[in-house]
ROSE-4610 file (N, C-alpha, C; in Angstrom, 1 decimal, always signed):
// ROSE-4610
residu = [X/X/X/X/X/X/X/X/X/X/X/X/X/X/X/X/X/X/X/X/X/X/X/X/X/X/X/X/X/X/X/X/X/X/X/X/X/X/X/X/X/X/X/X/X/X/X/X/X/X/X/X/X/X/X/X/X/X/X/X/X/X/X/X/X/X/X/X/X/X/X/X/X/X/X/X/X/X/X/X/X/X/X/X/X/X/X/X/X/X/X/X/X/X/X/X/X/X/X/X/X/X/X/X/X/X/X/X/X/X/X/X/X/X/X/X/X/X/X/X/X/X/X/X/X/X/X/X/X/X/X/X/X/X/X/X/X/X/X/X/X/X/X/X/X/X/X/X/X/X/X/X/X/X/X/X/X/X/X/X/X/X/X/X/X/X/X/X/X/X/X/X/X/X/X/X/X/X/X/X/X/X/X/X/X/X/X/X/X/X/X/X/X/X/X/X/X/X/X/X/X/X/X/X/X/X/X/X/X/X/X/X/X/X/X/X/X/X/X/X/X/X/X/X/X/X/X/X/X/X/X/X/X/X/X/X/X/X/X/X/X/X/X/X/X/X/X/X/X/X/X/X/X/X/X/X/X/X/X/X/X/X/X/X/X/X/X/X/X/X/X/X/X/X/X/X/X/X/X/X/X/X/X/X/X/X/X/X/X/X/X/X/X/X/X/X/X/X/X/X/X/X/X/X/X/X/X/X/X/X/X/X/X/X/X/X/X/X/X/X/X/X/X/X/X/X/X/X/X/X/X/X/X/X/X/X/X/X/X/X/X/X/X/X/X/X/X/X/X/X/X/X/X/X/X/X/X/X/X/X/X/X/X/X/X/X/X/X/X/X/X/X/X/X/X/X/X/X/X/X/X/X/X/X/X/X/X/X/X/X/X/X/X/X/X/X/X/X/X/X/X/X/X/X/X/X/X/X/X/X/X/X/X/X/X/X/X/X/X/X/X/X/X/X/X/X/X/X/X/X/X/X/X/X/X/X/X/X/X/X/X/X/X/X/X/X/X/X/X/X/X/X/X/X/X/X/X/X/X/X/X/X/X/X/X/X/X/X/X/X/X/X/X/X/X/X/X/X/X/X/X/X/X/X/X/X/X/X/X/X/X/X/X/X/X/X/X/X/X/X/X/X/X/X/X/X/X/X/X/X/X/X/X/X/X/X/X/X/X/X/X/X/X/X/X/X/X/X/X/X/X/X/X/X/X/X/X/X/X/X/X/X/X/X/X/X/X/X/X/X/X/X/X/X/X/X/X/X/X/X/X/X/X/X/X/X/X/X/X/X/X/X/X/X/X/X/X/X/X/X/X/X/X/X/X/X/X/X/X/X/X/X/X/X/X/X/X/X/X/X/X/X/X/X/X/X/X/X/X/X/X/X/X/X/X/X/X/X/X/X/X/X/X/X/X/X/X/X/X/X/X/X/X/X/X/X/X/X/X/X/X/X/X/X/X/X/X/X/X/X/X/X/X/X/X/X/X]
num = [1/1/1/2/2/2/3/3/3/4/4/4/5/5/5/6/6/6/7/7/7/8/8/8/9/9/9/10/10/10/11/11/11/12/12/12/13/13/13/14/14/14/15/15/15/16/16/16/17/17/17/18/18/18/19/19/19/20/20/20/21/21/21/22/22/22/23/23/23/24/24/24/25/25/25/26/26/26/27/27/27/28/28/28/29/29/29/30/30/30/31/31/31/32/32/32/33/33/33/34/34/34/35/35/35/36/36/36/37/37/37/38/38/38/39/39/39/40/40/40/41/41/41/42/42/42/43/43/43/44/44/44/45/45/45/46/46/46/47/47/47/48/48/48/49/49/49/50/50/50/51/51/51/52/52/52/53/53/53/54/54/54/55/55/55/56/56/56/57/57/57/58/58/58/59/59/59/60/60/60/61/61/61/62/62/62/63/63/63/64/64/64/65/65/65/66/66/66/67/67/67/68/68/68/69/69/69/70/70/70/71/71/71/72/72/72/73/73/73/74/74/74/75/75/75/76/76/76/77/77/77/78/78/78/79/79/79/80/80/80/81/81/81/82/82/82/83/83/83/84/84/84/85/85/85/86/86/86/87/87/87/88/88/88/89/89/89/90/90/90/91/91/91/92/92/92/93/93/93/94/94/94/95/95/95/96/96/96/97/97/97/98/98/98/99/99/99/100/100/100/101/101/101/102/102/102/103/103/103/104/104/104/105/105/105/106/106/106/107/107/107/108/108/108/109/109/109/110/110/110/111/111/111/112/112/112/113/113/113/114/114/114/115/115/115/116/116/116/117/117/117/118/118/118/119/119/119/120/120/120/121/121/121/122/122/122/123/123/123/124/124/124/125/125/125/126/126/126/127/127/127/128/128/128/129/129/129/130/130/130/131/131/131/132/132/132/133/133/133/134/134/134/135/135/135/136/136/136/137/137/137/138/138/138/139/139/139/140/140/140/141/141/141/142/142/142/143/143/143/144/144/144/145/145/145/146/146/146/147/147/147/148/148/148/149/149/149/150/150/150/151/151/151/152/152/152/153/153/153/154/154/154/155/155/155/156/156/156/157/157/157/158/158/158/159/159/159/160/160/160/161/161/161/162/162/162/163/163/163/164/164/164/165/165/165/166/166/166/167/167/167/168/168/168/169/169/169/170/170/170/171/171/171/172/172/172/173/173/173/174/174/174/175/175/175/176/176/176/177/177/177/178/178/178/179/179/179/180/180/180/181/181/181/182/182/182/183/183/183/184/184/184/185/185/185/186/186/186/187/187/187/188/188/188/189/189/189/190/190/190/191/191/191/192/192/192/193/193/193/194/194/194/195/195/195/196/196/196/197/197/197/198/198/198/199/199/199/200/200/200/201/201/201/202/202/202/203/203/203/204/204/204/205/205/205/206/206/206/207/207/207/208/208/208/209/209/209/210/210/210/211/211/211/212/212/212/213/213/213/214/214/214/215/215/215/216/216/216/217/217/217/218/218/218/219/219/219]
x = [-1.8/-1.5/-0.3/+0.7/+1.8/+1.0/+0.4/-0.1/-1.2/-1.5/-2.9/-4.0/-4.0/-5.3/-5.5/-6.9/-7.7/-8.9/-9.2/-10.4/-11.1/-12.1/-13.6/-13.3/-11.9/-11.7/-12.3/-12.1/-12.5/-11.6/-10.8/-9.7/-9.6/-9.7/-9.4/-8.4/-8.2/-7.4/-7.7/-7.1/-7.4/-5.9/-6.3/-5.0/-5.7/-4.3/-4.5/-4.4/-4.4/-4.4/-2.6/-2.4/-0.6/-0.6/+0.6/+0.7/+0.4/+0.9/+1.0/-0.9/-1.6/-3.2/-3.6/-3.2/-3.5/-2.8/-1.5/-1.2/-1.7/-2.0/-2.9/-3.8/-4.8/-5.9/-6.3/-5.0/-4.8/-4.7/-3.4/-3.2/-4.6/-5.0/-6.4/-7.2/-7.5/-8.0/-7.9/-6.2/-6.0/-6.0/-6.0/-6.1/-7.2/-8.9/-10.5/-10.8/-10.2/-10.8/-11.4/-12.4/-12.8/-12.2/-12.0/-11.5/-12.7/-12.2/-13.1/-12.8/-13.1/-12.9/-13.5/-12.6/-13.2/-12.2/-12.9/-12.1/-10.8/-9.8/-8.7/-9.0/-10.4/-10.8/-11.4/-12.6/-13.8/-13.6/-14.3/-14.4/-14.2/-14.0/-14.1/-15.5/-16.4/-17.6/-17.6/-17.1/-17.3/-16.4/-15.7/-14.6/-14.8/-15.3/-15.7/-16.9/-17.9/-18.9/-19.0/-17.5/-17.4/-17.0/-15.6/-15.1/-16.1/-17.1/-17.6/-19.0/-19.4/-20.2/-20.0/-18.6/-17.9/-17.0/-17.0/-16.4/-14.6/-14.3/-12.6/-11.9/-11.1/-9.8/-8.3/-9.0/-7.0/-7.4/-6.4/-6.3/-5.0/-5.2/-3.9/-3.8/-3.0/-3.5/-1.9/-2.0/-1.2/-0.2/+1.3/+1.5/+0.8/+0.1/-0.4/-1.5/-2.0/-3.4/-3.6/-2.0/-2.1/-2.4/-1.9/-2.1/-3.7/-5.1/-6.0/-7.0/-5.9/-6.6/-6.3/-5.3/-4.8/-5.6/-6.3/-7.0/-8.5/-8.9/-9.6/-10.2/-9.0/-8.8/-9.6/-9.9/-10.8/-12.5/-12.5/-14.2/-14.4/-13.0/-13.2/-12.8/-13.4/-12.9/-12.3/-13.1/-12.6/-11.3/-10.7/-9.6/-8.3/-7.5/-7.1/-5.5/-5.1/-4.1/-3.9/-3.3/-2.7/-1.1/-1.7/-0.5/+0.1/+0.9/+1.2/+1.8/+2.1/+2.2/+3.1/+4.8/+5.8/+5.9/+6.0/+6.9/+7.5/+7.6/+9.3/+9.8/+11.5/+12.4/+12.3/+11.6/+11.5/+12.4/+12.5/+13.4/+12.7/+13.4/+12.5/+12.1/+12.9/+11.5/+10.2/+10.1/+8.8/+7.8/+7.8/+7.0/+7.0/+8.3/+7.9/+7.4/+7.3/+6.2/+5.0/+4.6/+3.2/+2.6/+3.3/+2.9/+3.3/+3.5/+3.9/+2.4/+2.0/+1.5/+0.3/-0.2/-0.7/-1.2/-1.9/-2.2/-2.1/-1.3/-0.3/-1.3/-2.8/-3.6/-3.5/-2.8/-3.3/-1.9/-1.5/-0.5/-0.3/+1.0/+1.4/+2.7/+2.3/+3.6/+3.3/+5.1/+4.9/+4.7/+4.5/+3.8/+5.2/+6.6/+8.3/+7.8/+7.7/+7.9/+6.6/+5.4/+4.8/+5.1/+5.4/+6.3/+7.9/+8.1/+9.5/+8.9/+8.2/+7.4/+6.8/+6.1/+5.9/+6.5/+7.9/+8.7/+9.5/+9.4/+10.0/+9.3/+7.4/+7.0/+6.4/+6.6/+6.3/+5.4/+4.7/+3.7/+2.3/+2.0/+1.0/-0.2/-1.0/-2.5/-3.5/-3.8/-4.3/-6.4/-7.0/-8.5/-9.2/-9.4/-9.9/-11.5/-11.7/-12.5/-13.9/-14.8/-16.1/-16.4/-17.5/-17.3/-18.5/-19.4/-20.2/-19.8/-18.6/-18.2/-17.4/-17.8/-17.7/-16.2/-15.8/-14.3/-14.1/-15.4/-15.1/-16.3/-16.9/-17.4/-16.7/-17.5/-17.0/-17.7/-17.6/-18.1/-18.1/-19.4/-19.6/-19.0/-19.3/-18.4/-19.5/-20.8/-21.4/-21.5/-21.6/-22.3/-23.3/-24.3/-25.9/-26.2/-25.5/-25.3/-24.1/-24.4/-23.4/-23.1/-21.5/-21.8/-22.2/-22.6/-23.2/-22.0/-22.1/-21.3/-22.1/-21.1/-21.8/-21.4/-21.5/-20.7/-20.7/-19.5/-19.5/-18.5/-19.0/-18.3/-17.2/-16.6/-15.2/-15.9/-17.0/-17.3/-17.9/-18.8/-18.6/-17.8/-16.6/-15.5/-14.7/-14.6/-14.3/-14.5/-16.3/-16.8/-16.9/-16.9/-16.3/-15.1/-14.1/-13.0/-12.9/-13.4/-13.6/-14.2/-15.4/-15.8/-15.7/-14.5/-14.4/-12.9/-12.3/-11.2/-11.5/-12.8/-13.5/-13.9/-14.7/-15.6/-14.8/-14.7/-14.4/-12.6/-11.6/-10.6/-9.2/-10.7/-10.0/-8.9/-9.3/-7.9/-6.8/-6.8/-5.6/-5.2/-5.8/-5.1/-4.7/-5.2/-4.4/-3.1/-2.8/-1.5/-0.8/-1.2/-0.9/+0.8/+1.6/+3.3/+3.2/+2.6/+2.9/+1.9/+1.6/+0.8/+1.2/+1.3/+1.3/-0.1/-0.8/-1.9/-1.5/-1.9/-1.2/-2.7/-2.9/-3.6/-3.4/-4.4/-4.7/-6.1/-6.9/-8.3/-8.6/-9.3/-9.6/-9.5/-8.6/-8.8/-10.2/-11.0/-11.6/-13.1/-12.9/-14.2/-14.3/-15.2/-15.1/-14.7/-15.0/-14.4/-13.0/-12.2/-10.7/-10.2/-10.9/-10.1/-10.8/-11.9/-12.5/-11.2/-10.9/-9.9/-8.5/-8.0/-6.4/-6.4/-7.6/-8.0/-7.7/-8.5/-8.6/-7.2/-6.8/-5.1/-4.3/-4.2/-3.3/-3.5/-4.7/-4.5/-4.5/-4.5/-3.9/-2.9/-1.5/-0.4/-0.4/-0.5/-0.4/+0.5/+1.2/+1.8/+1.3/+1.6/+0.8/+1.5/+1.3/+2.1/+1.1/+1.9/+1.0/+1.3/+0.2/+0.6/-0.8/-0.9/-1.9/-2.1/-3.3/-3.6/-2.2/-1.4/-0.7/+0.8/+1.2/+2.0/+1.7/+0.6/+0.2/+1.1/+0.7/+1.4/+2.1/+3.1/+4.0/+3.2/+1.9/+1.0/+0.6/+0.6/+0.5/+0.6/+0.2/+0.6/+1.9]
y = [-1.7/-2.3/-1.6/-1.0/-0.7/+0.9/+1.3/+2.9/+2.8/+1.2/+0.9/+0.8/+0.9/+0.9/-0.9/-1.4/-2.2/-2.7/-4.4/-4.7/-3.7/-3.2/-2.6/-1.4/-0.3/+0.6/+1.4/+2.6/+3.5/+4.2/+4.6/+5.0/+6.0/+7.4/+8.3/+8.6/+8.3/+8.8/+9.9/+11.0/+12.4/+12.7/+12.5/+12.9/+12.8/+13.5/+13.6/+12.4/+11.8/+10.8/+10.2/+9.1/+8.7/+7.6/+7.0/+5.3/+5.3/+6.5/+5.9/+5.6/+6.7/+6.6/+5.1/+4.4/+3.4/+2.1/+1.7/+1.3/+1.1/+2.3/+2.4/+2.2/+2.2/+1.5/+0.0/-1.0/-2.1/-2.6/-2.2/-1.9/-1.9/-0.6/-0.8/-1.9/-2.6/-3.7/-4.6/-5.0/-6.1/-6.2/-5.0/-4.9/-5.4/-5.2/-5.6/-4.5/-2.6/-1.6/-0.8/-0.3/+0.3/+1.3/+1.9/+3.3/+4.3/+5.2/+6.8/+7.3/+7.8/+8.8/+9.5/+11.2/+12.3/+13.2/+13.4/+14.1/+15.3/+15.6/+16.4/+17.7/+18.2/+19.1/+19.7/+18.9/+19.2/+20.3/+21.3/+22.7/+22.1/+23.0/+22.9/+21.8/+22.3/+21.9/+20.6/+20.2/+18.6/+17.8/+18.7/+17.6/+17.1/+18.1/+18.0/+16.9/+17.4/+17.1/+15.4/+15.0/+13.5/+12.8/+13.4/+12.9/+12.7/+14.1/+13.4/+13.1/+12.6/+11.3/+10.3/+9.9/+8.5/+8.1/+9.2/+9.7/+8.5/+9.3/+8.8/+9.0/+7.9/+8.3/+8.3/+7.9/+8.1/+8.5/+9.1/+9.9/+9.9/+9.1/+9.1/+10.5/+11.7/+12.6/+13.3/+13.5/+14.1/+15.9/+15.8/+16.7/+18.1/+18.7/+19.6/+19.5/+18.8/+18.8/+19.2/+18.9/+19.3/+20.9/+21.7/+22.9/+23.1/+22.8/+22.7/+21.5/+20.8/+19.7/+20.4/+21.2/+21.8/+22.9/+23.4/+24.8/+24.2/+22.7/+21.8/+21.5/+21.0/+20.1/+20.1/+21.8/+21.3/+21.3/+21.0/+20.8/+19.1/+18.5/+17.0/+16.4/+16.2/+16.0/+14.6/+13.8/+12.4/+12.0/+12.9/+12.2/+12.2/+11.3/+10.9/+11.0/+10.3/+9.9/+10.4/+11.0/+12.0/+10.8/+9.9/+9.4/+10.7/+11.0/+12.3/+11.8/+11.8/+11.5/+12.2/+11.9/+13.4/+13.6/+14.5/+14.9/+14.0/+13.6/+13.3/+14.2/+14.1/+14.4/+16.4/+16.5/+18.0/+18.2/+19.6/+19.4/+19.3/+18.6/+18.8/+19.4/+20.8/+21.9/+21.9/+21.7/+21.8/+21.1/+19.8/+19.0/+19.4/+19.8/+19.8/+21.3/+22.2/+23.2/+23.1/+22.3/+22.0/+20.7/+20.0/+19.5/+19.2/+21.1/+21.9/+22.4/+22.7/+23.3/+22.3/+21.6/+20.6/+20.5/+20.6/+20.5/+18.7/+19.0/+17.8/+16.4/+16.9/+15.7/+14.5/+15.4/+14.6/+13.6/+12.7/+12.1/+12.2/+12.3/+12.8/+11.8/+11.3/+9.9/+10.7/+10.3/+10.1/+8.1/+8.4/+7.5/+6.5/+7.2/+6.3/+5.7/+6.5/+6.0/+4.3/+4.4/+3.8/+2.3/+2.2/+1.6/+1.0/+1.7/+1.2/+0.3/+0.9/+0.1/-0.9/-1.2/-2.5/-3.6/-3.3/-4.1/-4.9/-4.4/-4.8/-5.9/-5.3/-6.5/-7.6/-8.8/-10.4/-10.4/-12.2/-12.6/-12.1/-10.7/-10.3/-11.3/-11.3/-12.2/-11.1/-11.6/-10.4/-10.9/-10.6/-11.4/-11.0/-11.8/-11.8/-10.9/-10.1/-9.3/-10.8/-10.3/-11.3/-10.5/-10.9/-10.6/-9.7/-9.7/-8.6/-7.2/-7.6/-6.3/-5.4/-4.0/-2.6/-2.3/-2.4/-2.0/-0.5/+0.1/+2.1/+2.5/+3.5/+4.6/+6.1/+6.1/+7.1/+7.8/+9.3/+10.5/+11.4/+11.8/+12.4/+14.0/+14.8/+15.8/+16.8/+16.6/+17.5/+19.0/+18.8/+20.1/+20.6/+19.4/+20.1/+20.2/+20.0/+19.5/+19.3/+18.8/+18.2/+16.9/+16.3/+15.0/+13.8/+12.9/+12.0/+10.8/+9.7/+8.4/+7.4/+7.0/+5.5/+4.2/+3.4/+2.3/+1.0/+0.7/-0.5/-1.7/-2.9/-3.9/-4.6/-5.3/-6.3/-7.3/-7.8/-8.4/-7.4/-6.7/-5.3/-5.0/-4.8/-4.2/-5.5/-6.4/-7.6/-7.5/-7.9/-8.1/-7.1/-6.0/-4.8/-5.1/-4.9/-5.1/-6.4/-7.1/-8.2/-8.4/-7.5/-7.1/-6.4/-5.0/-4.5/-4.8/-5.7/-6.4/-7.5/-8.2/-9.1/-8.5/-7.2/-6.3/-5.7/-4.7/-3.3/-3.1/-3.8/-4.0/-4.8/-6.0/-7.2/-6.9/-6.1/-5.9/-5.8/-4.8/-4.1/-5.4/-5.9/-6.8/-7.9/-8.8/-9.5/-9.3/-7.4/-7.3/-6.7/-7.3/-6.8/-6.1/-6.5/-6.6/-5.5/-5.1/-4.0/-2.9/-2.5/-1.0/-0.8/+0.5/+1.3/+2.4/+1.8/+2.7/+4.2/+5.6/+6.7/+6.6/+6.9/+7.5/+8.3/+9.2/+10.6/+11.2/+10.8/+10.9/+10.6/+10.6/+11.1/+9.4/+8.7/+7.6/+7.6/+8.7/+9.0/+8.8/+8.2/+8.0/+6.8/+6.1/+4.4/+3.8/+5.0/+4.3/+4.0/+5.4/+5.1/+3.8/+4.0/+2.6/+1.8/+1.1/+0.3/-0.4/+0.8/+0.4/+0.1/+0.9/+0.8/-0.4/-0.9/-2.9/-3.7/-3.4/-4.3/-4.4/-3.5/-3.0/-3.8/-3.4/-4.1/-5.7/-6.1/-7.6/-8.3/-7.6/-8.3/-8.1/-7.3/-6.8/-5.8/-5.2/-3.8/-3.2/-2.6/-1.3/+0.2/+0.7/+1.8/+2.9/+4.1/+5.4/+6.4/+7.4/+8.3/+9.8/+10.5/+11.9/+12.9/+14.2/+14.7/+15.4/+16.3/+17.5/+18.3/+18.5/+19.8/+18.9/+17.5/+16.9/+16.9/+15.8/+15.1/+14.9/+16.5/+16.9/+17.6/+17.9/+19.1/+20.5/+20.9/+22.2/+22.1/+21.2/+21.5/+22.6/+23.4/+24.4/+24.1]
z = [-3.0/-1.7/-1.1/-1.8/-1.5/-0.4/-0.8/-0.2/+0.6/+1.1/+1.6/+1.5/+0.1/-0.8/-0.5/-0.9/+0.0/-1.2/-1.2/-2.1/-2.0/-2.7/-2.5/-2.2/-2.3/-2.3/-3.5/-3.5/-4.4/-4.8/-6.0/-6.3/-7.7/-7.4/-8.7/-9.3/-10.5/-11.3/-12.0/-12.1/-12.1/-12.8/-14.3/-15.0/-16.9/-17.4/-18.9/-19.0/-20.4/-21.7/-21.3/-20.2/-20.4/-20.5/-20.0/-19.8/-18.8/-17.6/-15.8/-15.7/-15.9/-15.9/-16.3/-17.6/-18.2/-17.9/-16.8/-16.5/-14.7/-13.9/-13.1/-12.6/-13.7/-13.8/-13.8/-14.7/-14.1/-13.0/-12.3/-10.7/-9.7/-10.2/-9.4/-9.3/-11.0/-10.5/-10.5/-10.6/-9.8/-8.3/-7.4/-5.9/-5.5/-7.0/-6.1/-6.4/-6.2/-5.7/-7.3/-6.7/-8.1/-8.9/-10.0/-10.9/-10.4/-10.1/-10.3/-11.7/-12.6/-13.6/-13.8/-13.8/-14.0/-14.9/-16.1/-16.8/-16.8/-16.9/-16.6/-16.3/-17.5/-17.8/-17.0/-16.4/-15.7/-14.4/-14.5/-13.3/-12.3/-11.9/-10.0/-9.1/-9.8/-9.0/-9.4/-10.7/-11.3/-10.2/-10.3/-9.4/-8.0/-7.4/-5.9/-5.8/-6.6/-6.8/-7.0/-7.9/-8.1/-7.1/-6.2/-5.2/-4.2/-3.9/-2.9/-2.9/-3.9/-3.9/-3.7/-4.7/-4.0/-2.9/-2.1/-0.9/-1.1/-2.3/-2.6/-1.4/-0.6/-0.1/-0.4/-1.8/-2.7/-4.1/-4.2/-5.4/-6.3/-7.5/-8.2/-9.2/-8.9/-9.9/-10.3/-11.3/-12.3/-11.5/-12.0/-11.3/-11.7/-13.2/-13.6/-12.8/-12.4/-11.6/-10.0/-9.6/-7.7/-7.6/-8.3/-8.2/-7.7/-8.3/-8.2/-7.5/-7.1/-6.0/-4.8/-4.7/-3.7/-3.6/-4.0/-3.9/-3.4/-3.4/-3.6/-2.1/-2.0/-0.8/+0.5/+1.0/+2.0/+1.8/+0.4/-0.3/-0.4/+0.2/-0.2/+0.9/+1.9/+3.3/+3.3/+2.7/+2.4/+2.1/+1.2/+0.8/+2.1/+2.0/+2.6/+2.1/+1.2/+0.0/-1.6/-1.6/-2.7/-3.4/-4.6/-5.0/-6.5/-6.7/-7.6/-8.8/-10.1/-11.0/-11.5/-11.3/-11.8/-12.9/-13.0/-14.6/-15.0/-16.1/-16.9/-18.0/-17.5/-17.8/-17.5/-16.6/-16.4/-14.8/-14.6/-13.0/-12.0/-11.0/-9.7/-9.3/-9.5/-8.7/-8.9/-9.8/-10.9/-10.5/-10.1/-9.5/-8.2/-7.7/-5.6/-5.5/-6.6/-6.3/-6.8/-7.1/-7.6/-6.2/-5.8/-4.2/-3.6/-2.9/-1.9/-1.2/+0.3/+0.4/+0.9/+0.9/+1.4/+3.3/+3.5/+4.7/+5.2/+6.4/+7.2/+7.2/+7.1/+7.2/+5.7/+5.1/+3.8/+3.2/+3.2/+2.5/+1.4/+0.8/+0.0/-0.8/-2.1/-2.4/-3.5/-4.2/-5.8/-6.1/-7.3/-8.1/-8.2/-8.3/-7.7/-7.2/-5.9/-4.5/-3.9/-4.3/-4.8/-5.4/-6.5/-7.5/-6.6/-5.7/-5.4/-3.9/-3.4/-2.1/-2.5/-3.6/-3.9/-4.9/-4.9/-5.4/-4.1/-2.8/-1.7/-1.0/-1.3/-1.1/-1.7/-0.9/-1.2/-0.6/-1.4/-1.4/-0.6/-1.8/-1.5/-1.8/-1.4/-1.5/-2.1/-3.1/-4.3/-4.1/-3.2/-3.3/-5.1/-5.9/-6.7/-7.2/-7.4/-8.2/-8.7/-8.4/-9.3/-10.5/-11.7/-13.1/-12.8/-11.6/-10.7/-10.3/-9.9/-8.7/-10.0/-9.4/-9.8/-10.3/-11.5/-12.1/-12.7/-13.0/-12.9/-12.5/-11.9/-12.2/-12.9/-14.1/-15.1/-14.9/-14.7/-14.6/-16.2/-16.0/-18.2/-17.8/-18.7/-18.6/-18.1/-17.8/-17.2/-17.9/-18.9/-19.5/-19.5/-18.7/-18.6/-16.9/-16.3/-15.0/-14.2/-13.0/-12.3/-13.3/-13.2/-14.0/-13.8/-14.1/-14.1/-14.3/-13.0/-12.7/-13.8/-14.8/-15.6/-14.8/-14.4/-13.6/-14.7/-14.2/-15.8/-14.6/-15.2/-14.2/-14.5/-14.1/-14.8/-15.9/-16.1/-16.8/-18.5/-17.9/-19.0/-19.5/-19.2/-19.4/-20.3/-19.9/-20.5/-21.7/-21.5/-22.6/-23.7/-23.4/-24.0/-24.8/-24.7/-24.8/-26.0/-25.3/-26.2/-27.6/-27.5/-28.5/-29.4/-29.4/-29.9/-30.7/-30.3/-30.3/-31.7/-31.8/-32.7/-33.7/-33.4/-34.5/-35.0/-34.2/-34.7/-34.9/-34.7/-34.7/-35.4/-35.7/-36.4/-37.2/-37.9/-38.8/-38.4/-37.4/-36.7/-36.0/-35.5/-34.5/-34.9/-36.5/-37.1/-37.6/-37.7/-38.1/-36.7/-35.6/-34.4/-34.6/-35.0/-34.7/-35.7/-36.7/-37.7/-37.5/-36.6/-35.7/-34.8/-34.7/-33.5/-32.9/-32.0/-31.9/-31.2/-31.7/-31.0/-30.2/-28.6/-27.7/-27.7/-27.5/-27.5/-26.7/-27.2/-26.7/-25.1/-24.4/-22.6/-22.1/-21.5/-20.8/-19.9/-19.4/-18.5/-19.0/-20.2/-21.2/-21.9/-21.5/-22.1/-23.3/-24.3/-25.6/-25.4/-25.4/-25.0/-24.1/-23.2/-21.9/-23.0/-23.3/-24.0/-25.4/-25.8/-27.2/-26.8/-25.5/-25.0/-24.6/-23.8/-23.2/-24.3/-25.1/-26.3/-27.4/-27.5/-28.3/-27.0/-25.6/-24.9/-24.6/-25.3/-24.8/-26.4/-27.3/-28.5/-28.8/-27.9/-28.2/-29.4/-29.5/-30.3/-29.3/-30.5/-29.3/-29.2/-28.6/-28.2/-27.8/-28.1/-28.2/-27.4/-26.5/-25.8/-26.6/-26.6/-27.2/-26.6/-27.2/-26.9/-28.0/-28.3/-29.2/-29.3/-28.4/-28.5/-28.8/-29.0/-29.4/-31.2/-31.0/-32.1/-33.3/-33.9/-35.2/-35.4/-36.8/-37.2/-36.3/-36.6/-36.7/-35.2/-34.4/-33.2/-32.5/-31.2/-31.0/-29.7]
């Protein structure tokens, strides 16, 4: 709400495996508006290709990623809203040369600034989401093709979540207070959001890392 985003909006998150992505994704649907997901990884053509089908006009994406949204940008006429995702603990230049360069049409926030605009405001009126209406379209990684949108609803997702939480989990989540889950794996792919739901609403805590953190042997 804070950046104008709107029920029934469409909204991509275009970033690696963090908390802001996984935390963002909440946000989204508590506004009503739906998740885009498209892998971090995915070429050029995947990307375009996803945006404009679902003709996104905001985009939450990671500061490693502007470099290439920005090379992007006039293949995606739609978008509108560029929210940026900074670095931490790295310098500023670092981030304001990565989105720099932008043509004047397109708005441009960090994910702060965001965050600090809607702590200012009050009593927002949040219209509630039905257990019908559309909570992601997930995009596959297109190895044989362009890729392919799965769409999964709030009640899917729920019930997901839920399930995996009863079955597949139980253990973990009886010793909720004595685990730490490490994420690592693609939020942009149902299992993951499916397990980080289900870990975040039994209280687990939860650690972010990647391949190239993970271990001692890491590179």
């Amino acid at each position: 709400a804070a950046n104008g985003a709107a029920f029934g909006d469409k909204i991509l998150i275009l970033s690696e495996t963090r908390v802001e992505w996984f935390l963002c994704a909440q946000a989204v649907a508590k506004l009503g508006a739906s998740v885009v997901t498209l892998f971090s990884n995915l070429g050029d053509e995947g990307i375009v290709y996803g945006i404009n089908q679902t003709e996104v006009k905001l985009m939450i994406v990671s500061c490693d990623l502007m470099p290439k949204i920005r090379s992007l940008i006039t293949q995606i006429p739609t978008v509108e809203t560029i929210v940026y995702i900074e670095h931490k603990n790295l310098h500023k230049d670092i981030t304001t040369s990565q989105v720099n360069g932008f043509p004047d049409n397109i708005r441009l926030q960090s994910l702060q600034e965001v965050e600090r605009t809607g702590t200012q405001m009050s009593d927002i009126q949040f219209q509630t989401p039905k257990p019908e209406d559309v909570f992601v379209i997930m995009y596959t990684s297109g190895t044989t093709g362009p890729p392919k949108a799965a769409i999964a609803t709030h009640r899917q997702m729920v019930d997901g979540s839920a399930n995996t939480a009863l079955l597949a989990l139980k253990d973990v989540i009886s010793e909720s207070r004595s685990h730490t889950y490490i994420a690592f794996l693609p939020l942009a792919h149902v299992f993951e959001l499916t397990v980080e739901f289900a870990l975040f609403y039994a209280g687990v805590r939860m650690g972010y890392a990647s391949p190239f953190t993970l271990t001692d042997s890491s590179p």
